[in-house]
C-alpha positions in Angstrom: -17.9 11.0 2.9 -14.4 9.9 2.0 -14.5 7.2 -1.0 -11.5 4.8 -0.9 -11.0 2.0 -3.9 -9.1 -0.8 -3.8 -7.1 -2.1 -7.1 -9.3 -5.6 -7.5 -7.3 -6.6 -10.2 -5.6 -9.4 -8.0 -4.6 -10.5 -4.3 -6.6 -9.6 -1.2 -8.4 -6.4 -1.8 -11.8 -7.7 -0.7 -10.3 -7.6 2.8 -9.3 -4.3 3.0 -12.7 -3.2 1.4 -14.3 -5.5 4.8 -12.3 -3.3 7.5 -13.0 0.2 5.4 -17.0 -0.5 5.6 -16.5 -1.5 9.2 -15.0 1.9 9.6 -18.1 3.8 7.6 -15.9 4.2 4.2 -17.4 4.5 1.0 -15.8 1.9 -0.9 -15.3 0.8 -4.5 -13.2 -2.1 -6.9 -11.2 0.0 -9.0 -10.3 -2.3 -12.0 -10.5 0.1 -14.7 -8.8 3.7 -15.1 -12.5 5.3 -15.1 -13.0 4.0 -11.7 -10.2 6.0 -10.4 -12.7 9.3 -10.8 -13.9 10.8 -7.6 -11.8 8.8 -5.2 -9.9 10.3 -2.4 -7.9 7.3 -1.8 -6.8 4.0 -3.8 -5.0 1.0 -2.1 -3.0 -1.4 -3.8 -3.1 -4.8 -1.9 -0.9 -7.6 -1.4 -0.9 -10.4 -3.5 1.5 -11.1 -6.5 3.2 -8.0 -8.0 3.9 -9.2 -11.0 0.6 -10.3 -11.9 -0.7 -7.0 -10.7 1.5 -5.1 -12.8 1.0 -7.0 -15.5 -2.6 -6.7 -15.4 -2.8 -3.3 -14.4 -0.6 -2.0 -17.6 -3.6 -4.7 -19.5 -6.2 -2.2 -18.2 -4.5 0.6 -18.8 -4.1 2.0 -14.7 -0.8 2.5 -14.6 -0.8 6.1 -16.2 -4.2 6.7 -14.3 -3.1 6.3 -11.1 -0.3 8.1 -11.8 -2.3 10.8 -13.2 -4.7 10.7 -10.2 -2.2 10.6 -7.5 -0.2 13.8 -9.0 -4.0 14.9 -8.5 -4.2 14.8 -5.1 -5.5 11.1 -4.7 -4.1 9.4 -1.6 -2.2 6.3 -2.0 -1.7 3.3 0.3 0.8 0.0 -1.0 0.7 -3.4 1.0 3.0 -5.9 0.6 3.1 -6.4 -3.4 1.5 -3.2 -2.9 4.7 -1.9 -1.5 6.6 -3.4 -4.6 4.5 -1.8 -6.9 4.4 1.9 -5.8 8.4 1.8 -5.7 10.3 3.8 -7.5 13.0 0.6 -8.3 13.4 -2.9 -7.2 16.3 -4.9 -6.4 15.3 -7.6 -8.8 14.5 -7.0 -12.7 10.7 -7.8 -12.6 8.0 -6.4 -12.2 8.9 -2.9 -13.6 7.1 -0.9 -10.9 5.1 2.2 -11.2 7.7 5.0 -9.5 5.4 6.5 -7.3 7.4 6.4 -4.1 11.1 7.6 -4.5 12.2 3.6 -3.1 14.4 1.3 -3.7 12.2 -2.2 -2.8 13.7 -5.8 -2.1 10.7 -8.4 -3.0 10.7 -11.4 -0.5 12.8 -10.2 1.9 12.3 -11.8 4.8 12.4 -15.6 2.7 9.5 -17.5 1.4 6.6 -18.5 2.6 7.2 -20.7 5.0 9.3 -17.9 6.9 6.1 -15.8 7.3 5.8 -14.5 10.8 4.1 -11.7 12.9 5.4 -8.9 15.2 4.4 -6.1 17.5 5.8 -2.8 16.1 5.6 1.1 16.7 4.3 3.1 13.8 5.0 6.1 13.9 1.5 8.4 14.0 -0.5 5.5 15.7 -1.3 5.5 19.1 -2.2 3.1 21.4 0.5 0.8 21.5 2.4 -1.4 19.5 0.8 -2.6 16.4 0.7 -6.6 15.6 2.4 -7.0 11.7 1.6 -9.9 9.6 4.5 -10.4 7.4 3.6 -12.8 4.3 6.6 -13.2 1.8 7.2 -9.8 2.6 9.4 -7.0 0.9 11.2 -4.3 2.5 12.9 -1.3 1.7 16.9 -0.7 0.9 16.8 3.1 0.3 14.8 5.7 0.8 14.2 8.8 -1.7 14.0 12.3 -0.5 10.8 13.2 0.9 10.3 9.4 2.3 10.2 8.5 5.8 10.3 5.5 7.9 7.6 4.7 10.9 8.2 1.3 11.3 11.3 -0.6 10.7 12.6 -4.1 11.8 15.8 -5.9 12.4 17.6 -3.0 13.9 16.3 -0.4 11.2 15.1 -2.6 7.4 11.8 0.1 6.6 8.6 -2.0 6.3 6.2 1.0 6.6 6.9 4.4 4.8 5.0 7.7 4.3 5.9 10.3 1.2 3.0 12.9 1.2 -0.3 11.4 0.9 1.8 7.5 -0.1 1.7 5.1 2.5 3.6 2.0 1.6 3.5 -1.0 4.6 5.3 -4.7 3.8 2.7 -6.2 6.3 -1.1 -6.8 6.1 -3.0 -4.8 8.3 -6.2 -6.1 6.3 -5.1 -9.7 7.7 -6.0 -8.0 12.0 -8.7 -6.7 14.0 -6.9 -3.9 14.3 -8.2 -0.9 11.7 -5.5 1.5 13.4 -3.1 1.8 10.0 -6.6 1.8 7.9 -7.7 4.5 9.9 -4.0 6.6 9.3 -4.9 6.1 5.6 -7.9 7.8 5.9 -6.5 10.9 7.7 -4.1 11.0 4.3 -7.3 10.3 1.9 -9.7 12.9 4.0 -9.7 16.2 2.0 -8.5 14.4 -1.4 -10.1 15.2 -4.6 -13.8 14.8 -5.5 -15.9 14.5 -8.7 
């Protein structure tokens, strides 16, 4: 069975662990570097990147996931997740983790109160187009080698990119019904490394 952990350091992982166990997943809360062992994926969730950088360098996970990732562990950023994976931001905090060769912009679209959802094609889902939940959402500016777009707004800003087995998504599929981007994480995490 595929395990996937979500970082439960801060910010809305308990959702994404409620749509992987609706999908049959074997799931953990990684909040320690041991907990890292044995997973075939980890997803980052939204919620406040610096706060989740801060306290994932406090628990020692940068390195770890890092370490795991380069092993073969599939990765998945959402909103602040996105902002952490990068590989630079446009602004000088948080110093993210260089996982994804990206350039992310943190609030993007404005502040809270200029949240809003949209129907989008991603690129490897089928079935339609896929309702986004943006949320003080980032996006991308520039794109690495090896990085590719599959959804994109305003005539072409990246909020959903795939590098390997790293997904990074500036929306919140966790926050739908619809388990269609969970269920192209899992594709990434099936085969990944086990204990």
């Amino acid at each position: 069975m595929t395990r996937v952990g979500v970082l439960a350091i801060q910010g809305d992982f308990h959702e994404h662990i409620l749509v992987l166990e609706s999908l049959g997943v074997e799931t953990s809360e990684v909040r320690l570097p041991k907990q890292l062992e044995g997973l075939d994926g980890l997803i980052i969730p939204g919620g406040e990147s610096t706060t989740i950088v801060m306290l994932a360098d406090l628990y020692g996970l940068r390195d770890a996931i890092r370490s795991a990732v380069d092993g073969g562990m599939a990765l998945w950023g959402t909103c602040a997740g996105m902002i952490v994976i990068a590989r630079e931001l446009a602004e000088d905090r948080p110093e993210p983790f260089n996982l994804v060769d990206m350039k992310v912009s943190r609030n993007w679209f404005g502040r809270q109160v200029d949240s809003f959802e949209q129907d989008l094609q991603i690129e490897g889902i089928e079935g339609g187009p896929y309702r986004c939940v943006f949320i003080r959402a980032p996006a991308v500016t520039e794109l690495g080698d090896g990085v590719e777009t599959i959804a994109s707004v305003n005539g072409g800003t990246p909020v959903a990119v795939r590098s390997g087995k790293i997904l990074a998504t500036a929306f919140h599929p966790e926050l739908t019904d619809d388990t269609r981007v969970h269920q192209l994480f899992l594709t990434l995490a099936e085969g990944g490394p086990k204990s």
